[in-house]
Backbone as a chain_set.jsonl record, in Angstrom:
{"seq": "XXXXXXXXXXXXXXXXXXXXXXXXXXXXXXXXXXXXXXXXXXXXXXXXXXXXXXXXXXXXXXXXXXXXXXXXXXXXXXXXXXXXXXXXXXXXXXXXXXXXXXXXXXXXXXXXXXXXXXXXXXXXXXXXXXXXXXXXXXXXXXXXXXXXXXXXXXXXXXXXXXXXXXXXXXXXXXXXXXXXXXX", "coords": {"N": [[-225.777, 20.635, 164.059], [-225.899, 21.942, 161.682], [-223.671, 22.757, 161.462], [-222.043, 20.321, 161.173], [-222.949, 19.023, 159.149], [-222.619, 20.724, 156.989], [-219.82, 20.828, 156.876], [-218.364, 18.451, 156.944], [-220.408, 16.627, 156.787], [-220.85, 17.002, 153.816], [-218.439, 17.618, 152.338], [-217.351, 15.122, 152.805], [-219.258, 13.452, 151.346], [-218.63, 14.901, 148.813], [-216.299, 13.828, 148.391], [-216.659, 10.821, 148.032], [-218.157, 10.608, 145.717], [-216.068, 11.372, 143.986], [-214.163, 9.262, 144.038], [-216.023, 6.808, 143.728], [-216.368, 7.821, 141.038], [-213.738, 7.078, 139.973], [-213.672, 4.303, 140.613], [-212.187, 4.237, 142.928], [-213.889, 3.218, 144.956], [-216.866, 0.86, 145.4], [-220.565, 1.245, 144.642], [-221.696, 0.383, 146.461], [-220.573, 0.78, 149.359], [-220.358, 4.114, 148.641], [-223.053, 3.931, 148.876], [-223.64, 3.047, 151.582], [-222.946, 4.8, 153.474], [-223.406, 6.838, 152.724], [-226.387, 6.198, 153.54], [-225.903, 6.031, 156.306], [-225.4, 8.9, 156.858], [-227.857, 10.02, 156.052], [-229.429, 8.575, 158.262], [-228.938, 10.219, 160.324], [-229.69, 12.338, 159.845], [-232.423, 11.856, 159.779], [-232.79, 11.636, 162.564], [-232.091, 13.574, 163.486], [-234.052, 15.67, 162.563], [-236.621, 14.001, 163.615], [-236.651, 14.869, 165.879], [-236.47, 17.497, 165.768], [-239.039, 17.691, 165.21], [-240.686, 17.012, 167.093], [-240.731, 19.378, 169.102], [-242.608, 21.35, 167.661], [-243.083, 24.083, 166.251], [-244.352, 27.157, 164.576], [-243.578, 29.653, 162.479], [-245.08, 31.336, 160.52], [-247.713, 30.911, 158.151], [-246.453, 29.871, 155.882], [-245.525, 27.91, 153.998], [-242.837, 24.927, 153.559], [-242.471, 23.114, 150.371], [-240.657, 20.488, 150.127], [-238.948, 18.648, 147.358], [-238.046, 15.83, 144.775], [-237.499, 16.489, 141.116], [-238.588, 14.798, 138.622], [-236.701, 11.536, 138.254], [-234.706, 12.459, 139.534], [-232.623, 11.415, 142.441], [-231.122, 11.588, 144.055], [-231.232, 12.27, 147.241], [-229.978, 13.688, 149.382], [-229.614, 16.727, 149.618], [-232.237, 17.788, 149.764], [-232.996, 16.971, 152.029], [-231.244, 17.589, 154.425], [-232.36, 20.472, 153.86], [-234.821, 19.954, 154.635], [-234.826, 19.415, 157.594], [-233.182, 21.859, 158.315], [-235.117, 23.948, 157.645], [-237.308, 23.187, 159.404], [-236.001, 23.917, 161.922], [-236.289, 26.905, 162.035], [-238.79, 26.869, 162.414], [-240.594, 26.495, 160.776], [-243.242, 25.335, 158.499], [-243.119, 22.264, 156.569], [-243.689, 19.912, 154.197], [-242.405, 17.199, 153.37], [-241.625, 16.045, 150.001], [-239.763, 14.209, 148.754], [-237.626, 12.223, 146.777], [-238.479, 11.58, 142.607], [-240.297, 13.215, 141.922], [-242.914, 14.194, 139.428], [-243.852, 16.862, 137.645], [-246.897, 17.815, 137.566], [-247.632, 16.52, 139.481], [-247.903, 17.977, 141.856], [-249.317, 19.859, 141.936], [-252.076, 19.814, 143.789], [-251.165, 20.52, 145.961], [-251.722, 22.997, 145.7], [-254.6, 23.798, 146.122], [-255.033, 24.319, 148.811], [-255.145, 26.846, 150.854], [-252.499, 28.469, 151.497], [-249.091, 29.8, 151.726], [-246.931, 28.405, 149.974], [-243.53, 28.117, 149.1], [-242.138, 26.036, 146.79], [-239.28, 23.789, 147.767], [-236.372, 22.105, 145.873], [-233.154, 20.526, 145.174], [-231.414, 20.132, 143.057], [-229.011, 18.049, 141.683], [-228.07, 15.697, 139.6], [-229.988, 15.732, 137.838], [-233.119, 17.806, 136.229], [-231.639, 17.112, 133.198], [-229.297, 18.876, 131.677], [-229.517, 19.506, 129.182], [-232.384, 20.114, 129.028], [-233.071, 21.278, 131.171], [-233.887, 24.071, 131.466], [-236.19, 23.857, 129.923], [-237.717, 22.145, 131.31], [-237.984, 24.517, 133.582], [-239.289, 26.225, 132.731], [-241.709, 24.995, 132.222], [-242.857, 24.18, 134.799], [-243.22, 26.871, 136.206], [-245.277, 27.832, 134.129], [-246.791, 25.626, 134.811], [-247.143, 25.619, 137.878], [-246.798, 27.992, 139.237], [-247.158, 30.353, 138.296], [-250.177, 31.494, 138.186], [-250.471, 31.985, 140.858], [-248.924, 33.053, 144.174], [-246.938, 31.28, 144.888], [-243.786, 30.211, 145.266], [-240.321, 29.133, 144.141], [-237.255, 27.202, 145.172], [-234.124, 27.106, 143.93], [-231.517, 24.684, 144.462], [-228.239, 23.145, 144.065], [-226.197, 21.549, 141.619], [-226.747, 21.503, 139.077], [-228.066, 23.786, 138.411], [-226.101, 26.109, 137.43], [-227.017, 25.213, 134.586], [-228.884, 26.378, 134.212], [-230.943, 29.089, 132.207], [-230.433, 32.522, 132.994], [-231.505, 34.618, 131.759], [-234.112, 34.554, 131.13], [-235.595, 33.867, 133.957], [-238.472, 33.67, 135.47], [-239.498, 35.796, 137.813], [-240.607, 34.529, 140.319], [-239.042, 32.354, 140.595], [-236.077, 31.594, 142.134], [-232.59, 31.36, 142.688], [-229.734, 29.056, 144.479], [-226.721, 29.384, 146.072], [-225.856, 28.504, 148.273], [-226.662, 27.497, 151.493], [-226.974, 29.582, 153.752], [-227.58, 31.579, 151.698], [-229.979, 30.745, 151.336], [-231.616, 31.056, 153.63], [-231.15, 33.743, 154.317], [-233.205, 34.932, 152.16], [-235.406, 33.51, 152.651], [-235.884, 32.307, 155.309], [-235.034, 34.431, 157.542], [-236.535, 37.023, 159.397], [-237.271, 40.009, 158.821], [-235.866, 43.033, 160.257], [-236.744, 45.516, 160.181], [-240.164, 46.548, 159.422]], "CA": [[-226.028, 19.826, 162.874], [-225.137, 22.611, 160.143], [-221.558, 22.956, 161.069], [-221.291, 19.171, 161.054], [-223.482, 18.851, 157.783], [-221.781, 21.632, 156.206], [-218.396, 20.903, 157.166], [-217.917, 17.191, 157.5], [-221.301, 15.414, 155.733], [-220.624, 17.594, 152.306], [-217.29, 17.667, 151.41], [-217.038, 13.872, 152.566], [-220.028, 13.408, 149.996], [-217.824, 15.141, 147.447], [-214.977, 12.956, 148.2], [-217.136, 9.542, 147.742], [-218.591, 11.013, 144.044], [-214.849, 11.134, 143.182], [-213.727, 7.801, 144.242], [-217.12, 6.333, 143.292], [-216.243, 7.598, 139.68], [-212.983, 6.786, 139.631], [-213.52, 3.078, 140.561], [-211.856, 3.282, 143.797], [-214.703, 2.387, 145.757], [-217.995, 0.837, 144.536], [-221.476, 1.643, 144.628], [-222.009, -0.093, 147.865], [-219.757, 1.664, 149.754], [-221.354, 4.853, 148.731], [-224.655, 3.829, 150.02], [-223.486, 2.832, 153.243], [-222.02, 6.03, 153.973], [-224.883, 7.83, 152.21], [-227.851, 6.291, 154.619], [-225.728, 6.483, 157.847], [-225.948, 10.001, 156.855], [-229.553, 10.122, 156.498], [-230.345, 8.258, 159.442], [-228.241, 11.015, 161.429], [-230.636, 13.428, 159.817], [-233.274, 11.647, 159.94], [-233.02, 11.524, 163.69], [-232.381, 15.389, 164.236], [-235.208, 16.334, 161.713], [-237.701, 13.907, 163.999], [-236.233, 15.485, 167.564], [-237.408, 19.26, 165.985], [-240.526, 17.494, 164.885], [-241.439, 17.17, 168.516], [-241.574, 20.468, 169.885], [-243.209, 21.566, 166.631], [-243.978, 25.618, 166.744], [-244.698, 27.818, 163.389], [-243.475, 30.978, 162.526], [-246.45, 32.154, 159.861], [-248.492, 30.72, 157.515], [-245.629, 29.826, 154.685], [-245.317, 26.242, 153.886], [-241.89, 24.914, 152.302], [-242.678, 21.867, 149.841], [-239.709, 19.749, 149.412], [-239.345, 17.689, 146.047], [-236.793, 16.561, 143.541], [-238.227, 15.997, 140.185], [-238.472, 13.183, 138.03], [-235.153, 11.0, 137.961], [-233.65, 12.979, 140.519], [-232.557, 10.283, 143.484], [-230.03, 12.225, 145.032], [-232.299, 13.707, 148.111], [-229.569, 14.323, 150.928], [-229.496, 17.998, 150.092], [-233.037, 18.089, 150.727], [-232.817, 16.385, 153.52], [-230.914, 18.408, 155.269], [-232.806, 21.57, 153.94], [-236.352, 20.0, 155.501], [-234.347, 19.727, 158.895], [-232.471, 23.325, 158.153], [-236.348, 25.084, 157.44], [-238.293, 23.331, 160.459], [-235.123, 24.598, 162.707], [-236.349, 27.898, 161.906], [-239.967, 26.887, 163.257], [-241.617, 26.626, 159.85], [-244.103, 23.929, 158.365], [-242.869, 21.878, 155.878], [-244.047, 18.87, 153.274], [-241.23, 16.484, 152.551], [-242.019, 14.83, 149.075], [-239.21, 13.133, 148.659], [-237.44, 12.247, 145.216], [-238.599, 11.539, 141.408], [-241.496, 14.029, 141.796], [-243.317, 14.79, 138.748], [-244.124, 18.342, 138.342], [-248.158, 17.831, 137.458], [-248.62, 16.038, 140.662], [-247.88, 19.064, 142.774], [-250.518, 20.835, 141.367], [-253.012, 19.303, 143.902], [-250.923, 21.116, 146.881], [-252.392, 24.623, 145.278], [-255.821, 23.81, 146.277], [-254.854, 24.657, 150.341], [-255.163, 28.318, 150.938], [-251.157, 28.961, 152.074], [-248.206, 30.704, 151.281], [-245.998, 27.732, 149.518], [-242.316, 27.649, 148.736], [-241.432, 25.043, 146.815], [-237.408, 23.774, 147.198], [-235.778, 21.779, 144.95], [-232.225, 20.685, 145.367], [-231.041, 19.276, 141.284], [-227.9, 17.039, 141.326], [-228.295, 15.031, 138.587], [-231.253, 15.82, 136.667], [-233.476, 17.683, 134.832], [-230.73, 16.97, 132.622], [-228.619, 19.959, 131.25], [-230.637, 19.729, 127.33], [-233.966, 20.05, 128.98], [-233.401, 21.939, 132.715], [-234.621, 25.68, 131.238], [-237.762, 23.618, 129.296], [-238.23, 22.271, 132.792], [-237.816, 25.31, 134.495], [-240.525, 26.658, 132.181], [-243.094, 23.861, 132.563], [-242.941, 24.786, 136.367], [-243.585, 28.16, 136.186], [-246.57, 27.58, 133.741], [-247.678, 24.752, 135.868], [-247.385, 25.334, 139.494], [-246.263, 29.291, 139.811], [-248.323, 31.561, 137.09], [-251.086, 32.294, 138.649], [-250.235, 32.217, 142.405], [-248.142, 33.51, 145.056], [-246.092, 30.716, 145.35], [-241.946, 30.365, 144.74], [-239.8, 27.792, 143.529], [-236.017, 27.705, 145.807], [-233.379, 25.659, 143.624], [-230.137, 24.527, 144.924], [-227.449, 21.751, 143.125], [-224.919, 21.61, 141.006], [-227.518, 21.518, 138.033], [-228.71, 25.276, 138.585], [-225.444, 26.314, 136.729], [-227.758, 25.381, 133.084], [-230.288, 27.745, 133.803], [-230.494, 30.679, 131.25], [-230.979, 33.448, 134.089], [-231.947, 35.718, 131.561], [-235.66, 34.425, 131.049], [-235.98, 33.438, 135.168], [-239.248, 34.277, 136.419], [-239.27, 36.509, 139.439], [-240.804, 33.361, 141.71], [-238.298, 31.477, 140.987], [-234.474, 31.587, 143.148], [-231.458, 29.915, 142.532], [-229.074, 29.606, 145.852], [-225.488, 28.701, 145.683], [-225.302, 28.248, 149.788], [-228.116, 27.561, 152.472], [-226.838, 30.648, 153.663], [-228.169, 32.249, 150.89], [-231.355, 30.596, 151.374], [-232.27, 31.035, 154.726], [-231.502, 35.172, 154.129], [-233.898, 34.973, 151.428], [-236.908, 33.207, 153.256], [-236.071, 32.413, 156.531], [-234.97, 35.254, 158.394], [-237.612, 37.752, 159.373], [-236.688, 41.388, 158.763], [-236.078, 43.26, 161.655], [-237.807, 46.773, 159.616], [-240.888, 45.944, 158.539]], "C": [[-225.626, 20.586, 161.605], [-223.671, 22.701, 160.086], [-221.116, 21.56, 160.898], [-221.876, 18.798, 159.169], [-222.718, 19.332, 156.324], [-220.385, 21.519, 155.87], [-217.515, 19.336, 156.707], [-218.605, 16.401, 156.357], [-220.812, 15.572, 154.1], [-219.933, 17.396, 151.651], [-216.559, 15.858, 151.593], [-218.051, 13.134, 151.101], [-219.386, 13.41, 148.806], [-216.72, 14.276, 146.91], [-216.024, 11.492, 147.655], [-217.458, 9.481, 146.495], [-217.282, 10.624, 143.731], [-214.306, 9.842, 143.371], [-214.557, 7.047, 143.954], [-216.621, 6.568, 141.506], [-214.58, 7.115, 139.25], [-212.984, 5.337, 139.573], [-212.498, 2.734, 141.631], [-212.635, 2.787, 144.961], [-216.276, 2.095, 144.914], [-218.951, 1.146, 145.152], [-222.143, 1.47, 146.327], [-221.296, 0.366, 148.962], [-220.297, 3.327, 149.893], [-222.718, 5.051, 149.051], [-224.802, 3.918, 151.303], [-223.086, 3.519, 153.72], [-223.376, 7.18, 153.924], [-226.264, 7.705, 153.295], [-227.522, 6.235, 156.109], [-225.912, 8.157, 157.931], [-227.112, 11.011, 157.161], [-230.292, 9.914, 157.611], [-229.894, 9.754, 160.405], [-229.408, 12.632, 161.139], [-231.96, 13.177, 159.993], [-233.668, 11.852, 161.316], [-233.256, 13.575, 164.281], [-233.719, 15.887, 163.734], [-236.604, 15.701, 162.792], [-237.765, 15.02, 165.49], [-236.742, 17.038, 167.156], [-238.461, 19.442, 165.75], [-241.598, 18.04, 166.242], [-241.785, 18.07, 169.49], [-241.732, 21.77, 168.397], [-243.648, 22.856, 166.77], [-243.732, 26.292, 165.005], [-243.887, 28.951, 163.386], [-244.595, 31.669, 161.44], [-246.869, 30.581, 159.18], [-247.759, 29.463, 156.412], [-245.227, 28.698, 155.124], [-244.41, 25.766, 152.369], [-242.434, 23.154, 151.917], [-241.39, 21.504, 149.507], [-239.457, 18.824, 148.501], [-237.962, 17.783, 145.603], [-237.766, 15.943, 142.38], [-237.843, 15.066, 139.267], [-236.924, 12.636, 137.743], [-234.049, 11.293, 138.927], [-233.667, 12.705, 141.675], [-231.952, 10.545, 144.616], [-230.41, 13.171, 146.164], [-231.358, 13.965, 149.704], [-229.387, 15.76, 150.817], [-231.503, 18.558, 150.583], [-233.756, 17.865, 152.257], [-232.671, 17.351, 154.515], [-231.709, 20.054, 155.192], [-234.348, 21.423, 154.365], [-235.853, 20.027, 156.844], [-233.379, 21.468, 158.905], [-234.1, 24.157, 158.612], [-236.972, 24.875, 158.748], [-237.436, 23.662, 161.845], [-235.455, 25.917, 162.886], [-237.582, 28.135, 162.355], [-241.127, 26.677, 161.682], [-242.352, 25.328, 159.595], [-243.466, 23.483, 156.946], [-243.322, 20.653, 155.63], [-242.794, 18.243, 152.201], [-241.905, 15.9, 151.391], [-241.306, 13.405, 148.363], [-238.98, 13.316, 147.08], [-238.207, 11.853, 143.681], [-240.176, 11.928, 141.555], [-242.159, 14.678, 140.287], [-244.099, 15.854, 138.707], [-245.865, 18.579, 138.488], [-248.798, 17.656, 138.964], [-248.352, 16.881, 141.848], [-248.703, 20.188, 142.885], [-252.003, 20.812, 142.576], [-252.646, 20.352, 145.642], [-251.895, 22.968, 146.653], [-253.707, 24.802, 145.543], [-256.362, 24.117, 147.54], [-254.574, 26.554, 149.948], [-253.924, 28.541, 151.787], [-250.218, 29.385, 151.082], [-247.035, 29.108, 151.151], [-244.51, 28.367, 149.196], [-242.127, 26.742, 148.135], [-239.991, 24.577, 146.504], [-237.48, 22.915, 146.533], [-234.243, 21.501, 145.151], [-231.176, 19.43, 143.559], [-229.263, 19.129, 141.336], [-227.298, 16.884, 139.946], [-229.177, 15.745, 137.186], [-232.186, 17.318, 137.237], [-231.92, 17.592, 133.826], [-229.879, 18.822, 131.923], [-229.487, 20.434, 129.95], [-231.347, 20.591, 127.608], [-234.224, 21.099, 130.549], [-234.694, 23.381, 131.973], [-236.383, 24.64, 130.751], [-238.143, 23.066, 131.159], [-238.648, 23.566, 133.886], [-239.445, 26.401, 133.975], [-241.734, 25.819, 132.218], [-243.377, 24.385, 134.23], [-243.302, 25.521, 136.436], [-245.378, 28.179, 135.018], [-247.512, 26.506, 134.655], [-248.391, 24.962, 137.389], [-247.076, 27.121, 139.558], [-247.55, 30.47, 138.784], [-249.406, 32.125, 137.898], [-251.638, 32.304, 140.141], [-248.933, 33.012, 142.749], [-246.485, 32.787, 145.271], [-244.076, 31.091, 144.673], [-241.426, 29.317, 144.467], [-238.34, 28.526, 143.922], [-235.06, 26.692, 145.017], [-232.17, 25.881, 144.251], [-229.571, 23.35, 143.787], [-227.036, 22.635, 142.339], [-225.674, 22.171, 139.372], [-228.235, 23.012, 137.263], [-227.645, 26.219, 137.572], [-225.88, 26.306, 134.949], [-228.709, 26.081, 132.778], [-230.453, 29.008, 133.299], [-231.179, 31.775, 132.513], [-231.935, 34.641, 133.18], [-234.023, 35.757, 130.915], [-236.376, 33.842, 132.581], [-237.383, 34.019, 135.448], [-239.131, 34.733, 137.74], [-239.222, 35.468, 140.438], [-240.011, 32.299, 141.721], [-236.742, 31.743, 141.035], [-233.668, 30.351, 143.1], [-230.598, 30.259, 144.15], [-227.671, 28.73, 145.782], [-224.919, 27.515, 147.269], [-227.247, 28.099, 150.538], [-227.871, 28.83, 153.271], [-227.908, 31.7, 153.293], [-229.928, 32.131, 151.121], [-231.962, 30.883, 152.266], [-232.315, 32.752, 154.936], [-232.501, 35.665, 153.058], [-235.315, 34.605, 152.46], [-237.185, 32.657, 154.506], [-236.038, 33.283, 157.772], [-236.011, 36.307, 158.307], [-237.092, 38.965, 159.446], [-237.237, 41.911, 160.064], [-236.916, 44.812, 161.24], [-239.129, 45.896, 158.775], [-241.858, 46.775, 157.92]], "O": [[-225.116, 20.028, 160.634], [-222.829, 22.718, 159.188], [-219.958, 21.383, 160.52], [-221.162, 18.401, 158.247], [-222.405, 18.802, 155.259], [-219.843, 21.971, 154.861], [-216.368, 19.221, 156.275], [-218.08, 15.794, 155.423], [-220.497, 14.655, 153.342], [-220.158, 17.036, 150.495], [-215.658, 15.385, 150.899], [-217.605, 12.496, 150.147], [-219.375, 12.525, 147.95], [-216.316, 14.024, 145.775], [-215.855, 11.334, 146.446], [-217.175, 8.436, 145.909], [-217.181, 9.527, 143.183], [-213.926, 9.411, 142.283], [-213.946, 5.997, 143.752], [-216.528, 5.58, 140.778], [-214.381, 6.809, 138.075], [-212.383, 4.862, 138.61], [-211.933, 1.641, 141.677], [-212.146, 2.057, 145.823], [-216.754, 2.843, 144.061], [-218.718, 1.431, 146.326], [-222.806, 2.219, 147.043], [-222.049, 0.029, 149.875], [-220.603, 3.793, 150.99], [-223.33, 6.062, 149.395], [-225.617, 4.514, 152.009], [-222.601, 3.128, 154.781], [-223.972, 7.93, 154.699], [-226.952, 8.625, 153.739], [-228.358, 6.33, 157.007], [-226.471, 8.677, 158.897], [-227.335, 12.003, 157.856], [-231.284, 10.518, 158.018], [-230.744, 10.218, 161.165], [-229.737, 13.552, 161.888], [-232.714, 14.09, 160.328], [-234.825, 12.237, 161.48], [-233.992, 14.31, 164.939], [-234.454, 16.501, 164.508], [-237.558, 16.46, 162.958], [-238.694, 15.7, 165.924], [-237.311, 17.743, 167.989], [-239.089, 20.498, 165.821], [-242.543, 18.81, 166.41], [-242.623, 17.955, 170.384], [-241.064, 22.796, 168.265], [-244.676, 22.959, 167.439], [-242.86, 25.763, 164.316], [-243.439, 29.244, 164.495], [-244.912, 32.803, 161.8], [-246.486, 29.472, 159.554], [-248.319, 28.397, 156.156], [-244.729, 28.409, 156.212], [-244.631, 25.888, 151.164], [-242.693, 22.261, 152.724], [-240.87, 22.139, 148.589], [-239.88, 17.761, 148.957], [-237.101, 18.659, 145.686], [-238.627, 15.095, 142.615], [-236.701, 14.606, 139.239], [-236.107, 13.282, 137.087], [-232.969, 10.736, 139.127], [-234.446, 13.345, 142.38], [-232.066, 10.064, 145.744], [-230.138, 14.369, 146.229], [-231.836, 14.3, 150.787], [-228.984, 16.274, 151.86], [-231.87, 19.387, 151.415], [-234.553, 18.337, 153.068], [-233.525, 17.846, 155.249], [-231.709, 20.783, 156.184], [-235.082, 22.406, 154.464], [-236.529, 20.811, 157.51], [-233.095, 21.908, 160.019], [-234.241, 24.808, 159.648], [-237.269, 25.87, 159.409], [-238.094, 23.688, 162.885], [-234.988, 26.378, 163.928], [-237.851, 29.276, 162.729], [-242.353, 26.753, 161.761], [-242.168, 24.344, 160.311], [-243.295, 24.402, 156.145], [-243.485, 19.982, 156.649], [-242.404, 18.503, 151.063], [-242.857, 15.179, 151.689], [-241.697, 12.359, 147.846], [-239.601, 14.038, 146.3], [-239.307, 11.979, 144.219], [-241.102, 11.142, 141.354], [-241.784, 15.831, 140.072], [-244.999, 15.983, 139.537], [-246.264, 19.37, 139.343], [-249.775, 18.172, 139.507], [-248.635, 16.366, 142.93], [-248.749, 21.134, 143.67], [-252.917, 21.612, 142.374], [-253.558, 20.792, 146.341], [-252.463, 23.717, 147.447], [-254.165, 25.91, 145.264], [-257.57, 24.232, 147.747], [-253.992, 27.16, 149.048], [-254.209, 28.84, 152.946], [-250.416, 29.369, 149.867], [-246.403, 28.763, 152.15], [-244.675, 29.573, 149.012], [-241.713, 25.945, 148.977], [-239.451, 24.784, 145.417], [-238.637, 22.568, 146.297], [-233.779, 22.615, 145.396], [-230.601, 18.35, 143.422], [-228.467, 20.024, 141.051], [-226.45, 17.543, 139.344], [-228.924, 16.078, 136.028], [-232.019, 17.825, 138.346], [-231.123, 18.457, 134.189], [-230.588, 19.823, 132.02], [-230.005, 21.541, 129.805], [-231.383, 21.67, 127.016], [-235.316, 21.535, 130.912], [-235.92, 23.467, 132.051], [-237.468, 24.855, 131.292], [-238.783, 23.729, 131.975], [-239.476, 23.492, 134.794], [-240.277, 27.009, 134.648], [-242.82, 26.398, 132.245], [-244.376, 25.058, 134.483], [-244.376, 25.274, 136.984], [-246.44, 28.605, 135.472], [-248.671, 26.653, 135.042], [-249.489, 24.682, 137.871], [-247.456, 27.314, 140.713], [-248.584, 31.099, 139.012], [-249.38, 33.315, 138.212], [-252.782, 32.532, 140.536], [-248.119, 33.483, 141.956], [-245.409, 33.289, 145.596], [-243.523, 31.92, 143.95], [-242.168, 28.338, 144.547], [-237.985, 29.641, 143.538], [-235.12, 25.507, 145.344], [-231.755, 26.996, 144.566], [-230.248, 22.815, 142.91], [-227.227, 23.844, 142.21], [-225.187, 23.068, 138.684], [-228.693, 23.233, 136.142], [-228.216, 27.074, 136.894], [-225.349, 27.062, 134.135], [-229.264, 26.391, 131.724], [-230.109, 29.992, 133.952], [-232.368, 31.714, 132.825], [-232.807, 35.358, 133.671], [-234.779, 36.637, 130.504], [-237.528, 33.409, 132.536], [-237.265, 35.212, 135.729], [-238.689, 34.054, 138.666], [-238.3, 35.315, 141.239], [-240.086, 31.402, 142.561], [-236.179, 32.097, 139.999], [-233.808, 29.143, 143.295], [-230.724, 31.287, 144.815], [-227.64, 27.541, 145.463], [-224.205, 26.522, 147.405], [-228.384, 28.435, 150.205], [-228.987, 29.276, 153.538], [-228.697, 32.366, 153.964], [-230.801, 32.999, 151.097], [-233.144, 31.081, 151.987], [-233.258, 33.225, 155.571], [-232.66, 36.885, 153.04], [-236.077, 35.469, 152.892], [-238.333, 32.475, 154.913], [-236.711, 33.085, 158.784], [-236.433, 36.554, 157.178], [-236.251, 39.037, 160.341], [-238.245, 41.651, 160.722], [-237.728, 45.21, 162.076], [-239.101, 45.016, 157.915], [-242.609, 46.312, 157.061]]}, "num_chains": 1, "name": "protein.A"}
């Protein structure tokens, strides 16, 4: 599923954006391409549901936040994480950041990803990126994983530590999925 996701789902994705904005195919067209997609993940993501095993404690929250509709990269990164044996909480798109606040009240080791497309808009991403970190990160453990195209507006040079940008799933899965072999 990653070499076909990676290889095949993605860069056909990329192609449909461009012909979608050019006006040679319309909106409908891109849907119907878009949720055969989904279902195809939808189906692998239930099939690793079923023999369901942990590796610790650390629970990834998946979200996109407000406005942001575009959820096949987290898609594929809630079927990528529970491949790896972990527990994860899909939330699904136009997540406002307050109402995540209620997850912090469970005694675990959160993650939360993020995969920004579209939105927070370019203006307002960093004031976003700072509401988050005062909101949901400050005075816990937790992390905040972004991916998308959108991650490119983020002033790196005021990042809080807990929160990771990732250009590749790659990247991400050597960050918090693989388990060091020194420990």
């Amino acid at each position: 599923m990653n070499v076909v996701f990676m290889n095949i789902f993605m860069p056909l994705m990329n192609e449909l954006g461009i012909l979608w904005q050019t006006n040679a195919i319309s909106p409908s067209h891109e849907h119907f391409i878009t949720n055969l997609i989904k279902q195809k993940i939808h189906i692998q993501t239930e099939s690793l549901q079923k023999g369901y095993t942990t590796q610790n404690n650390k629970i990834f929250v998946l979200y996109l936040p407000e406005d942001e509709i575009h959820e096949m990269g987290i898609l594929f990164l809630n079927y990528f994480i529970l491949k790896f044996g972990y527990k994860t909480i899909f939330l699904g798109q136009s997540l406002q950041t307050e109402s995540l606040e209620t997850l912090l009240s469970f005694s675990a080791e959160f993650c939360f990803v993020t995969y920004l497309t579209v939105e927070p808009d370019k203006e307002i991403i960093n004031q976003y990126i700072d509401e988050f970190y005062h909101t949901i990160l400050k005075n816990n453990n937790a992390n905040l994983a972004i991916m998308g195209p959108q991650q490119v507006y983020i002033n790196l040079t005021k990042l809080p530590k807990q929160i990771h940008l990732f250009k590749t799933v790659d990247a991400f899965k050597q960050e918090f999925l693989e388990v060091p072999i020194l420990v």
